[in-house]
PyMOL CGO cylinders between C-alpha atoms (Angstrom):
from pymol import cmd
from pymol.cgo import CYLINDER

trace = [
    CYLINDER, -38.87, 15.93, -2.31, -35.63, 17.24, -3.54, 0.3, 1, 1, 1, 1, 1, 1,
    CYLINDER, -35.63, 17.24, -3.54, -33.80, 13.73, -3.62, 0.3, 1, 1, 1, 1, 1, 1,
    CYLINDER, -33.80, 13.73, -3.62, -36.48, 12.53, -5.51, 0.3, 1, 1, 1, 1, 1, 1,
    CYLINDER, -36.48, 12.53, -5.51, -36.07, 15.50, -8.00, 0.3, 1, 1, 1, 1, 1, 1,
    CYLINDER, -36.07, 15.50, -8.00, -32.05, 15.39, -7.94, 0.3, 1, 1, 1, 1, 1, 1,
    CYLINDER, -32.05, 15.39, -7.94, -32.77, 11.15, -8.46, 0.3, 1, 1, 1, 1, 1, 1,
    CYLINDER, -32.77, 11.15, -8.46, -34.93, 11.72, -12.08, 0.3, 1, 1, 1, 1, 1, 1,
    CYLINDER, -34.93, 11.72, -12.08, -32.32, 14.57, -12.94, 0.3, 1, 1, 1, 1, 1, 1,
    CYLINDER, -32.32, 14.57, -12.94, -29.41, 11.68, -12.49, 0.3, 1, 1, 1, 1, 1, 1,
    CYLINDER, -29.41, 11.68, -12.49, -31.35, 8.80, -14.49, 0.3, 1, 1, 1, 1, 1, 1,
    CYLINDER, -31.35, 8.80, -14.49, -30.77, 8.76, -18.41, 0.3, 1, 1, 1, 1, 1, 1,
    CYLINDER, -30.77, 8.76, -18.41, -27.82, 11.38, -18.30, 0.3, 1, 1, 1, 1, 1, 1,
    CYLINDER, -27.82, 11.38, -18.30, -24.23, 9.74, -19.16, 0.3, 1, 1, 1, 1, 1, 1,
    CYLINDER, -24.23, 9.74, -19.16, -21.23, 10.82, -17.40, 0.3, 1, 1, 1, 1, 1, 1,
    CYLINDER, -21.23, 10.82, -17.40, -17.89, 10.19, -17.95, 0.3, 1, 1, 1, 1, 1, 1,
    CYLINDER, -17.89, 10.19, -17.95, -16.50, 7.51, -15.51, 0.3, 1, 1, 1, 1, 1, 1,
    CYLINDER, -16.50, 7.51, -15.51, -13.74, 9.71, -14.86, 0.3, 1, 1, 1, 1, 1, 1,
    CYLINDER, -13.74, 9.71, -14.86, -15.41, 12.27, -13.79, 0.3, 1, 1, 1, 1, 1, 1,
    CYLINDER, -15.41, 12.27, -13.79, -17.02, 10.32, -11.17, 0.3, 1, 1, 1, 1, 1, 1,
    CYLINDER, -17.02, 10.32, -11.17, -13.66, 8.27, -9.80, 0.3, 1, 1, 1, 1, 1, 1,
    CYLINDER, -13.66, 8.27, -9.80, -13.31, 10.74, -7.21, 0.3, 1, 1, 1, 1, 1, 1,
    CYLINDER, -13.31, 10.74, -7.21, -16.38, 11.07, -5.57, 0.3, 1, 1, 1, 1, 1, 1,
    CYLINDER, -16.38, 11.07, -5.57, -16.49, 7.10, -5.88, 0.3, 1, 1, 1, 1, 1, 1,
    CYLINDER, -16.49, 7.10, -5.88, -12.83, 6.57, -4.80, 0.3, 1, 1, 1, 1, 1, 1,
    CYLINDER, -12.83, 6.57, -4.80, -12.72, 9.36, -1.84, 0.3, 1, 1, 1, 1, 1, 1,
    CYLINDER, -12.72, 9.36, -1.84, -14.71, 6.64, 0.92, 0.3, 1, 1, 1, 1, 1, 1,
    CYLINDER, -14.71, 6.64, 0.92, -11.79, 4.57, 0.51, 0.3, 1, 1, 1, 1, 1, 1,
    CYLINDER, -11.79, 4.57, 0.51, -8.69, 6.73, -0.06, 0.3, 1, 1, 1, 1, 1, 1,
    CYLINDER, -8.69, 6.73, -0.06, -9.72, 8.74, 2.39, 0.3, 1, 1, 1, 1, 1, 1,
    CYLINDER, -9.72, 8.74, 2.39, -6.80, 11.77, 2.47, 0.3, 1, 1, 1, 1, 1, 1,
    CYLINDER, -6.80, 11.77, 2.47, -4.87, 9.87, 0.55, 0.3, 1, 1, 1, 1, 1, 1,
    CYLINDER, -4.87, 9.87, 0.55, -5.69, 10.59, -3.89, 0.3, 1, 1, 1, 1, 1, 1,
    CYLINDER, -5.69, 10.59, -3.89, -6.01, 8.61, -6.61, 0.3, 1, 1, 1, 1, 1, 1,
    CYLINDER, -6.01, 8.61, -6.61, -2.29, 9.45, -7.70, 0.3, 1, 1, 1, 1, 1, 1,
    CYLINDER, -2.29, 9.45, -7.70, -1.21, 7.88, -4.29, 0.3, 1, 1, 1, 1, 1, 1,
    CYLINDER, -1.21, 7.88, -4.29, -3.47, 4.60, -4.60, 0.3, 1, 1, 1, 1, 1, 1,
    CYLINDER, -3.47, 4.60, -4.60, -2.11, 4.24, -8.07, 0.3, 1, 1, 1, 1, 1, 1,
    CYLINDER, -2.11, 4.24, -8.07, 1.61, 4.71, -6.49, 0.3, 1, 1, 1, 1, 1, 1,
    CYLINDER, 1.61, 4.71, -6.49, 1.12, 2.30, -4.37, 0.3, 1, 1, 1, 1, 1, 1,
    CYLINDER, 1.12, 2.30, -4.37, -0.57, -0.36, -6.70, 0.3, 1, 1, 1, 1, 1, 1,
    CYLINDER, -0.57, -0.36, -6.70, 2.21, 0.25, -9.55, 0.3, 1, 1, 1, 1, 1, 1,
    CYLINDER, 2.21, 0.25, -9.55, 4.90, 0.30, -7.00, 0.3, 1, 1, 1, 1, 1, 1,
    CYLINDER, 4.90, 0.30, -7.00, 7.04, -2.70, -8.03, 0.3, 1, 1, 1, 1, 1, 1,
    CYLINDER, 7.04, -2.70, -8.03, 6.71, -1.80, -11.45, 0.3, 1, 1, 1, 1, 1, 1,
    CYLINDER, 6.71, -1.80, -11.45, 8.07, 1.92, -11.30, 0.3, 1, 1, 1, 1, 1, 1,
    CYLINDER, 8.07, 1.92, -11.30, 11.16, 0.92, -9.21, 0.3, 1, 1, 1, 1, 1, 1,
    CYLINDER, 11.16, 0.92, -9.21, 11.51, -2.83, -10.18, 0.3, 1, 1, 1, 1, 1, 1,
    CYLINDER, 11.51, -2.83, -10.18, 10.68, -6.19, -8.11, 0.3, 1, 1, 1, 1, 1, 1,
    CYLINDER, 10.68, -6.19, -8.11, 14.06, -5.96, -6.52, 0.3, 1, 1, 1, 1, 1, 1,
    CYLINDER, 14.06, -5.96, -6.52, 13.88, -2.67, -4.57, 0.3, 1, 1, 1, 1, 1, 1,
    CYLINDER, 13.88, -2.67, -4.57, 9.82, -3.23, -3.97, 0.3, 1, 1, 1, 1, 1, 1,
    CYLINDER, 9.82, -3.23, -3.97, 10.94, -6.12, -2.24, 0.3, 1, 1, 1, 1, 1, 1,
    CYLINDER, 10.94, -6.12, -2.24, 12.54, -3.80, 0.45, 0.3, 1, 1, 1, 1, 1, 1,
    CYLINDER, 12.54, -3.80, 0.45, 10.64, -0.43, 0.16, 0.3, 1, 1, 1, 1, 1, 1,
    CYLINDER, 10.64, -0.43, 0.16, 7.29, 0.49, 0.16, 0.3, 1, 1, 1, 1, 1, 1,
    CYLINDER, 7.29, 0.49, 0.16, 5.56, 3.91, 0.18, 0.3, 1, 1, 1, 1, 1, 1,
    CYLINDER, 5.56, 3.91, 0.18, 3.93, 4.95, 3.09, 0.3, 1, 1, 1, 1, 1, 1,
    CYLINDER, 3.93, 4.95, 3.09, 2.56, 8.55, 1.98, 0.3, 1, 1, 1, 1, 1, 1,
    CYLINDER, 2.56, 8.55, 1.98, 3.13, 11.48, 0.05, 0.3, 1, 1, 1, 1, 1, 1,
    CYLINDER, 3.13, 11.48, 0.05, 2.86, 14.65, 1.48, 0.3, 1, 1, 1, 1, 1, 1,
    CYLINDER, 2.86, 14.65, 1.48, 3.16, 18.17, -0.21, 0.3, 1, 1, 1, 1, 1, 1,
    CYLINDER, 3.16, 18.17, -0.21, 3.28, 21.91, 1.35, 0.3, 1, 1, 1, 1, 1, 1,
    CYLINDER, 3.28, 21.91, 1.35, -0.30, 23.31, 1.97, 0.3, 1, 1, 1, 1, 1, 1,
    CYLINDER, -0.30, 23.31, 1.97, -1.83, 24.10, -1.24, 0.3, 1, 1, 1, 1, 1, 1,
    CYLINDER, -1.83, 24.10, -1.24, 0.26, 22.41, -3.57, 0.3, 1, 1, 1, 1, 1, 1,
    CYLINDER, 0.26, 22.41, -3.57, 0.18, 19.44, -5.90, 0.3, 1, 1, 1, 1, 1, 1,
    CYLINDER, 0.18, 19.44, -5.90, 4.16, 18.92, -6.97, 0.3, 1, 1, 1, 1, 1, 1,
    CYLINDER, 4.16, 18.92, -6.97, 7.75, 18.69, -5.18, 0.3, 1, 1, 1, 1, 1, 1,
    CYLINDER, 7.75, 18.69, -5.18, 6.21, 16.62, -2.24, 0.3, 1, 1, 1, 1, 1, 1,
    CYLINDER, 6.21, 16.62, -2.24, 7.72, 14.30, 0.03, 0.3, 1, 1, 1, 1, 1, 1,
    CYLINDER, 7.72, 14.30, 0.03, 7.52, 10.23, -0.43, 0.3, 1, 1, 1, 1, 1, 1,
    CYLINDER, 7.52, 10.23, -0.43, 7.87, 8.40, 2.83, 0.3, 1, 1, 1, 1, 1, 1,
    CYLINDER, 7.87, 8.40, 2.83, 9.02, 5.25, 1.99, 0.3, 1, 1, 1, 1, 1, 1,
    CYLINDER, 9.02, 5.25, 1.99, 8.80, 2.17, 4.93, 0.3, 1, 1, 1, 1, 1, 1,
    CYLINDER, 8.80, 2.17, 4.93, 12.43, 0.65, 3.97, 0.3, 1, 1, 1, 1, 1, 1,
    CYLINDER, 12.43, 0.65, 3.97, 13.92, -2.55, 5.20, 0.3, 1, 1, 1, 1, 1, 1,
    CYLINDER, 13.92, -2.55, 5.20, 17.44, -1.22, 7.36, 0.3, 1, 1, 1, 1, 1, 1,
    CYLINDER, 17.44, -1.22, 7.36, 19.45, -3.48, 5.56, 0.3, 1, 1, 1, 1, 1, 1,
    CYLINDER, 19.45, -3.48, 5.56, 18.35, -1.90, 2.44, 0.3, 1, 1, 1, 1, 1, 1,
    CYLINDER, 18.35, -1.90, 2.44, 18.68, 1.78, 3.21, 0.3, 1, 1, 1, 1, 1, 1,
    CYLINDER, 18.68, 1.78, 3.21, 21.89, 2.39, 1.97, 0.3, 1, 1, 1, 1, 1, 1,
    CYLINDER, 21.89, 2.39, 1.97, 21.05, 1.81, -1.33, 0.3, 1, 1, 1, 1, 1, 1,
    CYLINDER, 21.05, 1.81, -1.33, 17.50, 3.43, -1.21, 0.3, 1, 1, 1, 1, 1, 1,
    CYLINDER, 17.50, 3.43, -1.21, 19.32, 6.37, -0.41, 0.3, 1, 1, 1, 1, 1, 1,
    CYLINDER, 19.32, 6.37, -0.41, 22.24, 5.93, -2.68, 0.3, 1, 1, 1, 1, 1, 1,
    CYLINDER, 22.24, 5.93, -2.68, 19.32, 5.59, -5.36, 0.3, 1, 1, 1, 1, 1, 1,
    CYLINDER, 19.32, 5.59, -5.36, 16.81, 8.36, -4.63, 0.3, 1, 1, 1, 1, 1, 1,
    CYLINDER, 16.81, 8.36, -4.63, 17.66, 10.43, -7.63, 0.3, 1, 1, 1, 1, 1, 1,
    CYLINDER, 17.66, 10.43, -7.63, 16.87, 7.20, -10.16, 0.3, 1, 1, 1, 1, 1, 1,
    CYLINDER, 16.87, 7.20, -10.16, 13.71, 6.54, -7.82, 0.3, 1, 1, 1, 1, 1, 1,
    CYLINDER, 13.71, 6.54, -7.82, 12.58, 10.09, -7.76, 0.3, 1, 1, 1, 1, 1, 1,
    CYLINDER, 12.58, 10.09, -7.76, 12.71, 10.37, -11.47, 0.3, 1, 1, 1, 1, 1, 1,
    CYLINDER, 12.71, 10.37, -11.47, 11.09, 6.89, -12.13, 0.3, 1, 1, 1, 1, 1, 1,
    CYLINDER, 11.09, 6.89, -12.13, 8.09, 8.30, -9.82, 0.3, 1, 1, 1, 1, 1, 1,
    CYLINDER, 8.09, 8.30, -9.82, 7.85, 11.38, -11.79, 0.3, 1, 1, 1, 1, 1, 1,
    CYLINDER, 7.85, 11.38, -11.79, 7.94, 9.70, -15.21, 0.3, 1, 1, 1, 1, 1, 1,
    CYLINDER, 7.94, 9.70, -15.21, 5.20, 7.62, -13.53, 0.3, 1, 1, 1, 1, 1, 1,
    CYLINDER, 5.20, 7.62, -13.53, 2.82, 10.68, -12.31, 0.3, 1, 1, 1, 1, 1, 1,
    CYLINDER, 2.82, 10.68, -12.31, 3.90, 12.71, -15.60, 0.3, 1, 1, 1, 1, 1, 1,
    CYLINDER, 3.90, 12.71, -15.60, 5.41, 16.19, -13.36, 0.3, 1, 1, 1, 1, 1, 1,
    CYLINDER, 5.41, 16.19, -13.36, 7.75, 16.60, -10.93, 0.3, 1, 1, 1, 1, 1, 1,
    CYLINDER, 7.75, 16.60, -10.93, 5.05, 15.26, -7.78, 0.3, 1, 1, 1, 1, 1, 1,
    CYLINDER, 5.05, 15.26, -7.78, 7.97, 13.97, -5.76, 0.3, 1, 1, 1, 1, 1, 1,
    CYLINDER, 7.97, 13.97, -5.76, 11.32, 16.05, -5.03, 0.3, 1, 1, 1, 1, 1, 1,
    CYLINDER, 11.32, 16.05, -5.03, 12.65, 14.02, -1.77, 0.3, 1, 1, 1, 1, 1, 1,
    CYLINDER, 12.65, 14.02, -1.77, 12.42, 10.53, -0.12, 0.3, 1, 1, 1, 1, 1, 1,
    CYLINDER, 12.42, 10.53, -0.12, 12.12, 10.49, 3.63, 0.3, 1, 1, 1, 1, 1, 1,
    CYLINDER, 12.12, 10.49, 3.63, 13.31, 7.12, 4.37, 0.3, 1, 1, 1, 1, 1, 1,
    CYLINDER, 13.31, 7.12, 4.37, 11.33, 5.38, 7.75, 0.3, 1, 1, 1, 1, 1, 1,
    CYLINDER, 11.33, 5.38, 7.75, 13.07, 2.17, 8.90, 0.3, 1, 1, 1, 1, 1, 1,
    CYLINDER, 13.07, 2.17, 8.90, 10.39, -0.16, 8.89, 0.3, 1, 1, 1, 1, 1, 1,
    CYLINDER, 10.39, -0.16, 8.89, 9.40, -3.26, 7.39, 0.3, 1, 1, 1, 1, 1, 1,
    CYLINDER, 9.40, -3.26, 7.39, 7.75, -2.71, 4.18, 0.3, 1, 1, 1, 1, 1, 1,
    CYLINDER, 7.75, -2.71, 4.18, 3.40, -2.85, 3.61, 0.3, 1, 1, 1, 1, 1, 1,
    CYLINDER, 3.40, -2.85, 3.61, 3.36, -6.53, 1.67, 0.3, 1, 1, 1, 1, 1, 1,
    CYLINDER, 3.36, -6.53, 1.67, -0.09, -6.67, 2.09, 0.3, 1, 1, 1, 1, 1, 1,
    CYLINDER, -0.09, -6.67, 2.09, -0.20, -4.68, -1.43, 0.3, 1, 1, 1, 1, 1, 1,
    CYLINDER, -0.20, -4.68, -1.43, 2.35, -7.26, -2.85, 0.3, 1, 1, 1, 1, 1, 1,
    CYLINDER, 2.35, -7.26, -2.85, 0.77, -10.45, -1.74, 0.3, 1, 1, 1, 1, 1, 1,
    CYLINDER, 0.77, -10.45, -1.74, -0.12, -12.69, -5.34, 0.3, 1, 1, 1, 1, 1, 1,
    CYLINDER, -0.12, -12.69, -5.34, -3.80, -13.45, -6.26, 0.3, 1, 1, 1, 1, 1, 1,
    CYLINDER, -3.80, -13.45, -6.26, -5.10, -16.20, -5.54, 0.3, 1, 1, 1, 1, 1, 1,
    CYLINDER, -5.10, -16.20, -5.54, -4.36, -19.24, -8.31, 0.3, 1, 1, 1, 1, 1, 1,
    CYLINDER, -4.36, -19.24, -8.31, -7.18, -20.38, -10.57, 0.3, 1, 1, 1, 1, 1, 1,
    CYLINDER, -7.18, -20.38, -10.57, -8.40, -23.74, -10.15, 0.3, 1, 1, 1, 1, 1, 1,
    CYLINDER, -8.40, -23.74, -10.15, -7.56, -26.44, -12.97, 0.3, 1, 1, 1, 1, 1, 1,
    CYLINDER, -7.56, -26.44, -12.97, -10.86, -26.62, -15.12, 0.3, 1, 1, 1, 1, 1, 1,
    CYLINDER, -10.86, -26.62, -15.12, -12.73, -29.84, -15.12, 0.3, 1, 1, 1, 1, 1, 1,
    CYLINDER, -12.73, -29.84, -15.12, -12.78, -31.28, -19.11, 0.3, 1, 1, 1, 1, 1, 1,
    CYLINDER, -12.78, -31.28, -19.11, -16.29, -30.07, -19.41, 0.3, 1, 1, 1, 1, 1, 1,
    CYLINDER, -16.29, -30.07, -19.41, -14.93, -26.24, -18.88, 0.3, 1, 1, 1, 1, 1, 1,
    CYLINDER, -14.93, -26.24, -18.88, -11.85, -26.81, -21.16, 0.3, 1, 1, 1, 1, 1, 1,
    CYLINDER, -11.85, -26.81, -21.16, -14.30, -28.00, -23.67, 0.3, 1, 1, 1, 1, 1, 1,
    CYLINDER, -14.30, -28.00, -23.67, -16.53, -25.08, -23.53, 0.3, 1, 1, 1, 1, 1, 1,
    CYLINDER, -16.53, -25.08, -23.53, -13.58, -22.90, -23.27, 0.3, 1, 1, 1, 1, 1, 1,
    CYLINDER, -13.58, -22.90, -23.27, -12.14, -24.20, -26.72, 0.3, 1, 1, 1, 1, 1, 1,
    CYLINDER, -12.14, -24.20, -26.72, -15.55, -24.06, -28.28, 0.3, 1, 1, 1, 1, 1, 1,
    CYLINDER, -15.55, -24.06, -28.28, -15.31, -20.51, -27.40, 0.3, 1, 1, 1, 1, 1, 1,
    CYLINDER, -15.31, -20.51, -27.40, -12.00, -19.96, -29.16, 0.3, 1, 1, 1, 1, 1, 1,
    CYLINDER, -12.00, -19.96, -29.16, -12.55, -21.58, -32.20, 0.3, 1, 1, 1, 1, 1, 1,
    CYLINDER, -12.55, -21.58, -32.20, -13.35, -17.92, -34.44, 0.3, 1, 1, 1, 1, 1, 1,
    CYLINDER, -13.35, -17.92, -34.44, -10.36, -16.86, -33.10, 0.3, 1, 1, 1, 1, 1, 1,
    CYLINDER, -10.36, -16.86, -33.10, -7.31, -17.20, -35.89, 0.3, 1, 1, 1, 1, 1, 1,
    CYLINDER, -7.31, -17.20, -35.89, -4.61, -14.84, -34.00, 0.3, 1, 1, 1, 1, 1, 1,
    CYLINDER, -4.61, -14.84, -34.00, -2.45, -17.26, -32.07, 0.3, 1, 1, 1, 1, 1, 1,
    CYLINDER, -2.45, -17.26, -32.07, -0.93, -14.77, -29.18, 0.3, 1, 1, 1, 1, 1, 1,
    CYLINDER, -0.93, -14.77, -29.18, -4.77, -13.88, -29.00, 0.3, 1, 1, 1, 1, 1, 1,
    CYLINDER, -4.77, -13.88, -29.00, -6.28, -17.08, -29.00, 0.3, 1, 1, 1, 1, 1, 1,
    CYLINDER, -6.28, -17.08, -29.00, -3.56, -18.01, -25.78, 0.3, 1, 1, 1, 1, 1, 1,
    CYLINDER, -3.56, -18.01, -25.78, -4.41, -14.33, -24.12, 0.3, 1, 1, 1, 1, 1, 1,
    CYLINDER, -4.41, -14.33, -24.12, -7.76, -15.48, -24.25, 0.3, 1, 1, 1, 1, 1, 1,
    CYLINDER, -7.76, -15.48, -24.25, -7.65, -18.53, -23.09, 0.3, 1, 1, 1, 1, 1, 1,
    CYLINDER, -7.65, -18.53, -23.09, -5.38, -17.63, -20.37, 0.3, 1, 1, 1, 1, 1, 1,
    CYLINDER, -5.38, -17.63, -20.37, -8.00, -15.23, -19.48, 0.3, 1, 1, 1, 1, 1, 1,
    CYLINDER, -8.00, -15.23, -19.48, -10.94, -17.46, -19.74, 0.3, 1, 1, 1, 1, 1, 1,
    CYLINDER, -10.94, -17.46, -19.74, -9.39, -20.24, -17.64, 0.3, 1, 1, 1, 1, 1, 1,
    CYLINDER, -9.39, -20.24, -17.64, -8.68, -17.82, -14.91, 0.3, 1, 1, 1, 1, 1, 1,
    CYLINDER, -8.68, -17.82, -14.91, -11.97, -16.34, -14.65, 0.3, 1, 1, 1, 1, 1, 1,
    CYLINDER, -11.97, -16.34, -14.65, -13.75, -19.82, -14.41, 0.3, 1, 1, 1, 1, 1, 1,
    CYLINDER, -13.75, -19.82, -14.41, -11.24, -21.39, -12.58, 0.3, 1, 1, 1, 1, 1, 1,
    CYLINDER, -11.24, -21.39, -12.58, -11.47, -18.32, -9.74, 0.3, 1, 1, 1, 1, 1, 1,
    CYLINDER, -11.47, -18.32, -9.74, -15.05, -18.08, -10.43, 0.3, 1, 1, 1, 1, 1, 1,
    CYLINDER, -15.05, -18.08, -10.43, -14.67, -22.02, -9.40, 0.3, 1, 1, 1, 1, 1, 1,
    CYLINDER, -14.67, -22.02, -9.40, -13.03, -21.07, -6.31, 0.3, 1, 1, 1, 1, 1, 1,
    CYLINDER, -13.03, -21.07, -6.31, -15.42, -18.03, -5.48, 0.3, 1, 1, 1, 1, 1, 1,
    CYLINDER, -15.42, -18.03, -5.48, -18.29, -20.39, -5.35, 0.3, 1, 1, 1, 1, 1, 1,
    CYLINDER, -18.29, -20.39, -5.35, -16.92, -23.24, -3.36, 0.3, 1, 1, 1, 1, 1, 1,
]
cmd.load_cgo(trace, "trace")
C-alpha cells in the first residue's frame, strides 16, 4: 500500500534532472561518481589526443571523507612514462581546470596498456538513399544560417543514416 501511495506522490511533480543523475547513474558507476565517468569520457580532450593515446585513467581515489587532493591512477603505456611523469604538473592542472577545484594532487602511474574501449569511434552513418537526402533538404529549406543549415544536416544525416544501420 505504501508504493502505491509513494507512486501517486511521484506522478505530476517535476524534478530537476539533476537532481535525479545520481540515483539514476549510481547502478552503473557503481563506486566510481559522476566526476570520474565524466573524467574518463572527456579524457582525450583535457590532456590532448596525443597523450590519451598512451594514458588512460584507471581511478581516482581520495583519503576517507574527502572530495579534493586525490590520487589519479593512470594505466600508461611504458614507453610513454617518462613523459607522463615529466608532465604531471600540466596534467594535474588540466584535470583540475576540468573538475573546477583542486580534485587531483598526484598521478600514480600503473604500467599497463591503456582502457581503449572508451576511445573506440562510433560507428559511421550509412550514405542516405536519394529519397532521405530529399526529405532531409526539404527539412532544411526555413533554415537561412549557413554553418546551421550544414550542423543540421550533418546531424540529420547521421541520425538516419545510424538509425539505417540500427534497423538492419
Amino acid at each position: 500500500m505504501a508504493g502505491t501511495e509513494e507512486a501517486k506522490a511521484r506522478r505530476g511533480r517535476l524534478r530537476a534532472l539533476g537532481a535525479e543523475v545520481p540515483r539514476i547513474a549510481a547502478p552503473i558507476l557503481g563506486k566510481r561518481g559522476l566526476g570520474e565517468a565524466q573524467l574518463i569520457a572527456e579524457w582525450a580532450s583535457i590532456i590532448g589526443p596525443a597523450l590519451a593515446e598512451h594514458a588512460s585513467p584507471d581511478r581516482l581515489s581520495f583519503t576517507r571523507g574527502e572530495r579534493r587532493d586525490g590520487t589519479l591512477h593512470l594505466r600508461v603505456a611504458s614507453a610513454a612514462a617518462l613523459e607522463i611523469q615529466h608532465r604531471e604538473p600540466q596534467i594535474i592542472e588540466r584535470i583540475n581546470a576540468f573538475f573546477g577545484y583542486r580534485a587531483v594532487a598526484r598521478l600514480r602511474l600503473v604500467h599497463a596498456p591503456p582502457n581503449t574501449a572508451a576511445r573506440t569511434a562510433p560507428p559511421r552513418p550509412l550514405p542516405l538513399a536519394a529519397r532521405e537526402r530529399q526529405m532531409l533538404d526539404q527539412r532544411l529549406t526555413g533554415i537561412e544560417d549557413p554553418e546551421l543549415r550544414a550542423a543540421l544536416e550533418g546531424l540529420g544525416a547521421a541520425i538516419i543514416g545510424t538509425a539505417k544501420r540500427a534497423g538492419s
